[in-house]
N, CA, C and O atoms as a GROMACS GRO file, in nm:
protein
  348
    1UNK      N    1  -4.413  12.064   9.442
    1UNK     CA    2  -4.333  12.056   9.321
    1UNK      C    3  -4.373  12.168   9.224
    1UNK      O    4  -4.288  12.234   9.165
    2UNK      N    5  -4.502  12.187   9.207
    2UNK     CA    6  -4.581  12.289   9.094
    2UNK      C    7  -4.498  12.449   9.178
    2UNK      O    8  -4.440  12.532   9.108
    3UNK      N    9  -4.511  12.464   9.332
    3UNK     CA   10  -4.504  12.574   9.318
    3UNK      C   11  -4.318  12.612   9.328
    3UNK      O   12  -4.264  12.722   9.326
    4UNK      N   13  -4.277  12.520   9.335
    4UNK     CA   14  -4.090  12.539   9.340
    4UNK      C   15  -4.076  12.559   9.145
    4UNK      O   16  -3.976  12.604   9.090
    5UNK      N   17  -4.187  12.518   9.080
    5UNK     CA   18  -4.134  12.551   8.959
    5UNK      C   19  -4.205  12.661   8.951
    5UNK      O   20  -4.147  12.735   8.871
    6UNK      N   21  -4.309  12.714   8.995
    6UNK     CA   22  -4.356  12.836   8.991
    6UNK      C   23  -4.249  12.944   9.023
    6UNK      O   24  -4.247  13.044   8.951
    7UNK      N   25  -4.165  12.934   9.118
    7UNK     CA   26  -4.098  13.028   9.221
    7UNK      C   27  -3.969  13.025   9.085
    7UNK      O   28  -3.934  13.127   9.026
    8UNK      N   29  -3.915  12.885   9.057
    8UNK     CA   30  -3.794  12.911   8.945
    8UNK      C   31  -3.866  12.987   8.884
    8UNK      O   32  -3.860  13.098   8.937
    9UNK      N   33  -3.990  12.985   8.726
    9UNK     CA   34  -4.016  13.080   8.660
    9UNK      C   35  -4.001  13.221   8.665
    9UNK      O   36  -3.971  13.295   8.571
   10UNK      N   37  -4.036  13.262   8.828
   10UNK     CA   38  -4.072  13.398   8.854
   10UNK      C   39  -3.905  13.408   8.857
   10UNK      O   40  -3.874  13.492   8.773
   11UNK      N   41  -3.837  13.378   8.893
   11UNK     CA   42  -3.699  13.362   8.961
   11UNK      C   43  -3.619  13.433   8.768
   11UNK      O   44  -3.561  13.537   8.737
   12UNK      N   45  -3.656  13.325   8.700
   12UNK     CA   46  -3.642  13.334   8.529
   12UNK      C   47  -3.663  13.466   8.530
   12UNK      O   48  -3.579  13.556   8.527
   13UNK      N   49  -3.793  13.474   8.536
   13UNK     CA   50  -3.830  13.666   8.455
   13UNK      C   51  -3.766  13.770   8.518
   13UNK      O   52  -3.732  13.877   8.467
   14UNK      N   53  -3.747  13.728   8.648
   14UNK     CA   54  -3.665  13.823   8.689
   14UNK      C   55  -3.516  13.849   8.708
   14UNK      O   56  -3.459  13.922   8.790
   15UNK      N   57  -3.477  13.786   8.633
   15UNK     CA   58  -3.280  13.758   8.600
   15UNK      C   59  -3.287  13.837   8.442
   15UNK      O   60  -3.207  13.918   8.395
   16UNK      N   61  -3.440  13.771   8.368
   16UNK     CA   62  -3.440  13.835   8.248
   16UNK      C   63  -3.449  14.002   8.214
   16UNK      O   64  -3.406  14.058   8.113
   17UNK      N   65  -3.520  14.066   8.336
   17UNK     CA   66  -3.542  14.191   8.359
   17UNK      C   67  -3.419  14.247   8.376
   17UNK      O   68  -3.408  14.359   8.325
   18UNK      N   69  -3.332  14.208   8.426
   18UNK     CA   70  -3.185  14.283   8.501
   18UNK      C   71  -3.131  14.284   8.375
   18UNK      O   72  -3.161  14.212   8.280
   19UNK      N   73  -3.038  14.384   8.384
   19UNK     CA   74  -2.902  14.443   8.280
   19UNK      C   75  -2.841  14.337   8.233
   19UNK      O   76  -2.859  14.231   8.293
   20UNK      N   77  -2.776  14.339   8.144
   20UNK     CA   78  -2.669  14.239   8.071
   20UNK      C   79  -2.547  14.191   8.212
   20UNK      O   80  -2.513  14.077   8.246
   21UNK      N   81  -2.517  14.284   8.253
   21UNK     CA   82  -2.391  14.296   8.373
   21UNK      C   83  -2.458  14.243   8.506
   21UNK      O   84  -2.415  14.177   8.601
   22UNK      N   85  -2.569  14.294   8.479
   22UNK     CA   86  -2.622  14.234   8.628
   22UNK      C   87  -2.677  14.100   8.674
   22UNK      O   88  -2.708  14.052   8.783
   23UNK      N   89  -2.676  14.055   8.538
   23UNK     CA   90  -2.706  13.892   8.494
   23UNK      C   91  -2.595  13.823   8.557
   23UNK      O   92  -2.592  13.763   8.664
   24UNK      N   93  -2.463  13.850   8.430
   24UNK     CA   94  -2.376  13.857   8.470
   24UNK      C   95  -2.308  13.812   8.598
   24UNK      O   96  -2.273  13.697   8.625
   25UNK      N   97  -2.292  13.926   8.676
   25UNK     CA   98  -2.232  13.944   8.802
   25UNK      C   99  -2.280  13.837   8.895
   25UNK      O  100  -2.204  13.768   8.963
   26UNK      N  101  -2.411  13.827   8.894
   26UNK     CA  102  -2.520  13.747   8.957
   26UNK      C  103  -2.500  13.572   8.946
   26UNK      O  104  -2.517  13.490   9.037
   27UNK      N  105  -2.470  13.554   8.846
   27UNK     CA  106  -2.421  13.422   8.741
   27UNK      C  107  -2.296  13.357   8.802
   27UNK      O  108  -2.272  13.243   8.842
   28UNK      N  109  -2.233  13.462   8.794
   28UNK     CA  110  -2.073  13.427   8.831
   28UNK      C  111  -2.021  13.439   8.984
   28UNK      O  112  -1.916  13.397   9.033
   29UNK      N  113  -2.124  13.507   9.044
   29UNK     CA  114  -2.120  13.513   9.212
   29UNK      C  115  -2.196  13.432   9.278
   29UNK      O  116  -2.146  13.407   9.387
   30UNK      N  117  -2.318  13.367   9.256
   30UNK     CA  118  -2.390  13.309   9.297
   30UNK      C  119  -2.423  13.186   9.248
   30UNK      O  120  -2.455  13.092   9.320
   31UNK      N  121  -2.419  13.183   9.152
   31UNK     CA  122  -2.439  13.061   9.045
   31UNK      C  123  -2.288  12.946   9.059
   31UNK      O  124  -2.272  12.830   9.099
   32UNK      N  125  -2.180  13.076   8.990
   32UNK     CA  126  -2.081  12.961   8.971
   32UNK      C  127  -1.996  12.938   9.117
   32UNK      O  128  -1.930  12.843   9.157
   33UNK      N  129  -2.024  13.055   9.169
   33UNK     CA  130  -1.920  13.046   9.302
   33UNK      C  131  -1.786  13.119   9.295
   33UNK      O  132  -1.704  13.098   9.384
   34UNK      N  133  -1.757  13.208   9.190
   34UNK     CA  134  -1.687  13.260   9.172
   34UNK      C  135  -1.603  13.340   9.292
   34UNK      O  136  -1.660  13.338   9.401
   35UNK      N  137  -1.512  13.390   9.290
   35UNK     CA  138  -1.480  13.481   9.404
   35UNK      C  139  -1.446  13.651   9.319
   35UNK      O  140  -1.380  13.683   9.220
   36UNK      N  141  -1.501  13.702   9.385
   36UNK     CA  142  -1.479  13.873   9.374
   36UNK      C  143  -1.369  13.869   9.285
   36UNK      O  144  -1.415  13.870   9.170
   37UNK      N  145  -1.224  13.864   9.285
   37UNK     CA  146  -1.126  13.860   9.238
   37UNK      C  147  -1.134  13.801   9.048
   37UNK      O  148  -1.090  13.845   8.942
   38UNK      N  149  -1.216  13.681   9.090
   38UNK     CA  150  -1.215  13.626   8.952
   38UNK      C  151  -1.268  13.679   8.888
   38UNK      O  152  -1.210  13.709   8.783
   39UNK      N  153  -1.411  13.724   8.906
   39UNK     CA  154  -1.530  13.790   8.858
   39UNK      C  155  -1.444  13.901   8.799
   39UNK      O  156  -1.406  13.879   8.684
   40UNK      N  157  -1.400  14.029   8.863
   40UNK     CA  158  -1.334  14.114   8.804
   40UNK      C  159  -1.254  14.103   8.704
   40UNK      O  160  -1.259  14.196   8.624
   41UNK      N  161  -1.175  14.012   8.682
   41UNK     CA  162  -1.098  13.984   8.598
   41UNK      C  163  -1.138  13.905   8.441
   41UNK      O  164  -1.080  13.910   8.333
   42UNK      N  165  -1.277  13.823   8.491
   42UNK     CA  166  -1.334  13.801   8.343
   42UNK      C  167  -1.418  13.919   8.334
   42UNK      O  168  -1.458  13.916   8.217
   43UNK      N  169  -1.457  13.998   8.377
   43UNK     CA  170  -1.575  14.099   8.320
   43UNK      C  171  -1.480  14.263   8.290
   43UNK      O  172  -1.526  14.373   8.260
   44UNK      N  173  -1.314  14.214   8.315
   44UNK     CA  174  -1.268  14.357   8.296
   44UNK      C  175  -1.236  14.455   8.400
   44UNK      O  176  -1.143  14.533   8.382
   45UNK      N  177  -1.274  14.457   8.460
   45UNK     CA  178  -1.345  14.540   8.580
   45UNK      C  179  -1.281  14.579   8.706
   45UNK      O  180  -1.251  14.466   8.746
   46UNK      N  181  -1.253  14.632   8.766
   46UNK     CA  182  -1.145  14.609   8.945
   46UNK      C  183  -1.238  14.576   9.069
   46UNK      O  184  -1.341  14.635   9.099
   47UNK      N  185  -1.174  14.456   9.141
   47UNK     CA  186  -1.284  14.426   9.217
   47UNK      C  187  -1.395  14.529   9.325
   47UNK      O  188  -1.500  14.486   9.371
   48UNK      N  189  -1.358  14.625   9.341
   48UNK     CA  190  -1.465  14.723   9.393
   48UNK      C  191  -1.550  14.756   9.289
   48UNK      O  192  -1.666  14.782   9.320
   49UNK      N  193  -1.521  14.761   9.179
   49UNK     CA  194  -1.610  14.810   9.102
   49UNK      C  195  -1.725  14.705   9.049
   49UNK      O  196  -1.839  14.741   9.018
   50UNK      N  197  -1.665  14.536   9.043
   50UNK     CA  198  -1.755  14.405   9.078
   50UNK      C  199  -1.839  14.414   9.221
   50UNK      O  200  -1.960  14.393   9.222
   51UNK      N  201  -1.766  14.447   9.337
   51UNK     CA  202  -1.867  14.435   9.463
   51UNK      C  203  -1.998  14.557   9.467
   51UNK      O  204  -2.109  14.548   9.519
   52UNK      N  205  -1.927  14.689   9.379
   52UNK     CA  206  -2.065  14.780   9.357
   52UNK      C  207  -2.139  14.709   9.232
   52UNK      O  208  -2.258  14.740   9.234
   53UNK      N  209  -2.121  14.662   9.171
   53UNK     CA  210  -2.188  14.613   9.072
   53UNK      C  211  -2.298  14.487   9.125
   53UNK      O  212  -2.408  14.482   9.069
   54UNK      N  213  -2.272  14.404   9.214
   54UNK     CA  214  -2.311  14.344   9.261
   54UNK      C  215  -2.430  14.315   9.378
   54UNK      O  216  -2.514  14.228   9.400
   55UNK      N  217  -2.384  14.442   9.438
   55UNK     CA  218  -2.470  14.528   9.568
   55UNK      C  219  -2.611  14.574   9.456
   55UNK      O  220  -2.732  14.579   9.474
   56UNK      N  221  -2.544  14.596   9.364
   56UNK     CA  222  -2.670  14.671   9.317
   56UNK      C  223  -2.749  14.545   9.242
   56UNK      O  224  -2.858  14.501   9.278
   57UNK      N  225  -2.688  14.506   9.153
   57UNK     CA  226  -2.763  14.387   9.109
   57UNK      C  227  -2.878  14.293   9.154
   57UNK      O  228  -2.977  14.250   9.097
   58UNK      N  229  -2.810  14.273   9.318
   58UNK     CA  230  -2.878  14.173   9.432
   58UNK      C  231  -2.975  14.276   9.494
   58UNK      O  232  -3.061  14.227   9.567
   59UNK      N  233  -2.977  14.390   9.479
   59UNK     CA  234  -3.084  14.491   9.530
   59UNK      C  235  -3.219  14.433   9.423
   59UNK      O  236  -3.321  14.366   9.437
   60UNK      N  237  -3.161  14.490   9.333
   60UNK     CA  238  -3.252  14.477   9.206
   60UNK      C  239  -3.374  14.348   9.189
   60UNK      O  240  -3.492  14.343   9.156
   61UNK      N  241  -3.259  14.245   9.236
   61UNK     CA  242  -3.356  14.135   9.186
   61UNK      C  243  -3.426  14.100   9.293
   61UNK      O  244  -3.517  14.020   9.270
   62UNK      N  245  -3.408  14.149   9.448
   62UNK     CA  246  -3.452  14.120   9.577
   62UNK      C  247  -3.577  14.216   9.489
   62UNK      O  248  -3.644  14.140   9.419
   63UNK      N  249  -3.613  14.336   9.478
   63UNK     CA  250  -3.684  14.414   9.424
   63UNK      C  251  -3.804  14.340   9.324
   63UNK      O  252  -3.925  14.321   9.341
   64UNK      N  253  -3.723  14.312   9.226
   64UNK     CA  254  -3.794  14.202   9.139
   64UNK      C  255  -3.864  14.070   9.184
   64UNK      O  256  -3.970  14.039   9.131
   65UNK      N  257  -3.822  14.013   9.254
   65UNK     CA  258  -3.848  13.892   9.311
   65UNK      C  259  -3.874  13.876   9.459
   65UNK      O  260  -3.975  13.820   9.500
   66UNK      N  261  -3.788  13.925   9.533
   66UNK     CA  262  -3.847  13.903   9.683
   66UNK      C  263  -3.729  13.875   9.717
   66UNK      O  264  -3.624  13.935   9.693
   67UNK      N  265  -3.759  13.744   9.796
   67UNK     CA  266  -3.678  13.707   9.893
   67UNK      C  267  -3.591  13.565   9.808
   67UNK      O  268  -3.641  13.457   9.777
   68UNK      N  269  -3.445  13.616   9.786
   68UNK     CA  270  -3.388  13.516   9.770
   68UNK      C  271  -3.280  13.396   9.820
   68UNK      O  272  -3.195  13.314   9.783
   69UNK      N  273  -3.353  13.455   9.935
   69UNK     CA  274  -3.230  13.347  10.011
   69UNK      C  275  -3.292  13.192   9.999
   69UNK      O  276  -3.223  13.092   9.977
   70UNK      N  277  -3.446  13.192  10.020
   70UNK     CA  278  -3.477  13.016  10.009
   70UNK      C  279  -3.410  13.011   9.850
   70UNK      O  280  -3.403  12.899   9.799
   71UNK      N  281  -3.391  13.053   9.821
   71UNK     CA  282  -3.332  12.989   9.612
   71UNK      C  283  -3.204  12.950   9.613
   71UNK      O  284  -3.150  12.887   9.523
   72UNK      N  285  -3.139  12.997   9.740
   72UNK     CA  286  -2.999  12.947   9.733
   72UNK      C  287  -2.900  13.055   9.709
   72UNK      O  288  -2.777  13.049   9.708
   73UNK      N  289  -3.000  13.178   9.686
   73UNK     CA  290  -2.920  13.311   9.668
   73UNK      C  291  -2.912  13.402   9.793
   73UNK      O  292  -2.970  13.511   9.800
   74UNK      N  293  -2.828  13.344   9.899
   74UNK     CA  294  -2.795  13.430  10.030
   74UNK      C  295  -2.734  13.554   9.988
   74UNK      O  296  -2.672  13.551   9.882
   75UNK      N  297  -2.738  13.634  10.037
   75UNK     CA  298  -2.633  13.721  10.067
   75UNK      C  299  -2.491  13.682  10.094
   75UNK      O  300  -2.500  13.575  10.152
   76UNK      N  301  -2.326  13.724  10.077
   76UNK     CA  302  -2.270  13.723  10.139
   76UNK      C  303  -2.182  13.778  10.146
   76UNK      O  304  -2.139  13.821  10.039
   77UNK      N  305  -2.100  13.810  10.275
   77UNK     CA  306  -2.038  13.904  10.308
   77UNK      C  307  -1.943  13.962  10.211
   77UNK      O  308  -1.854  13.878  10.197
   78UNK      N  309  -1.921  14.056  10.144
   78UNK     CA  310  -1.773  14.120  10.038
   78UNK      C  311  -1.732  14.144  10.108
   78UNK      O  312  -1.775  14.237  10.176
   79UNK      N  313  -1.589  14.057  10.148
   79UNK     CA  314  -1.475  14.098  10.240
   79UNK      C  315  -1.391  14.107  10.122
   79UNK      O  316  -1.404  14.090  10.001
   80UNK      N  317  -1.270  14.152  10.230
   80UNK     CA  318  -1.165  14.167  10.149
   80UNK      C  319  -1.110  14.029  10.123
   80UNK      O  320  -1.042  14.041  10.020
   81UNK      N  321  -1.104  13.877  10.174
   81UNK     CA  322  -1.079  13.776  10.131
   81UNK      C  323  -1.138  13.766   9.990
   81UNK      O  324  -1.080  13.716   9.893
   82UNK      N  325  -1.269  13.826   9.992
   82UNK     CA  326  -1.330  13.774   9.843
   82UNK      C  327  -1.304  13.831   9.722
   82UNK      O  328  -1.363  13.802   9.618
   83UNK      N  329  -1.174  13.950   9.738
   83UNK     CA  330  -1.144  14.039   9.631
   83UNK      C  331  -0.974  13.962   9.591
   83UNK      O  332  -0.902  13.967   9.492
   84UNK      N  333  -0.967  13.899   9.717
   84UNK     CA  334  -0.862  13.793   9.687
   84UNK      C  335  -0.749  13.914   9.772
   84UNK      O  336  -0.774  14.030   9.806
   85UNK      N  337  -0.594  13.818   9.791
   85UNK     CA  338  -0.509  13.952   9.881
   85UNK      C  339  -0.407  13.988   9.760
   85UNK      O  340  -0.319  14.072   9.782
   86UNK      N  341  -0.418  13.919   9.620
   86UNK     CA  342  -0.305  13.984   9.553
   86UNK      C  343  -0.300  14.127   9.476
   86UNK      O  344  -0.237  14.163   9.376
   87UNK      N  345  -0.385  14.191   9.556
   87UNK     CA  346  -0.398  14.344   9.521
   87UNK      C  347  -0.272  14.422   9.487
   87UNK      O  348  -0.279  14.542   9.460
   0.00000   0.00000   0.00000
C-alpha cells in the first residue's frame, strides 16, 4: 500500500514537471478516455497536431517517471479511428 502511494507521488511530480499542454493532452487521453478527435477540438488544435503533441508528452513522462504502463498509462495505438473519420 505505502509503496503504490509512493509510485502515485512520484507519478504527481512528474505530470507536475511537464508543460501546461502536456498535462493536458495526457489528462484527456489517458485519464478521461478521450478520443484524438475530441481532444483536438477542446484544446483548438487538428488532430495530428494532438497525436504529435502527445507522442511527445508520453515520451517525456516515460523519461520522468519510467515505466507507465503498471499506472494504467499504456500506450496506444493513434490510428486513424482515434482521430475519428469525420475529417
Amino acid at each position: 500500500h505505502e509503496r503504490r502511494k509512493e509510485r502515485f507521488n512520484r507519478l504527481q511530480r512528474s505530470m507536475d514537471g511537464l508543460s501546461p499542454d502536456y498535462r493536458t493532452v495526457i489528462r484527456l487521453s489517458r485519464l478521461e478516455g478521450l478520443k484524438i478527435q475530441d481532444i483536438a477540438e477542446r484544446m483548438g488544435r487538428s488532430p495530428s497536431a494532438v497525436k504529435n503533441l502527445l507522442l511527445r508528452a508520453m515520451k517525456q513522462l516515460r523519461e520522468s517517471f519510467g515505466d507507465t504502463e503498471s499506472l494504467g498509462l499504456p500506450d496506444r495505438n493513434l490510428t486513424e479511428d482515434d482521430a475519428g473519420n469525420g475529417q
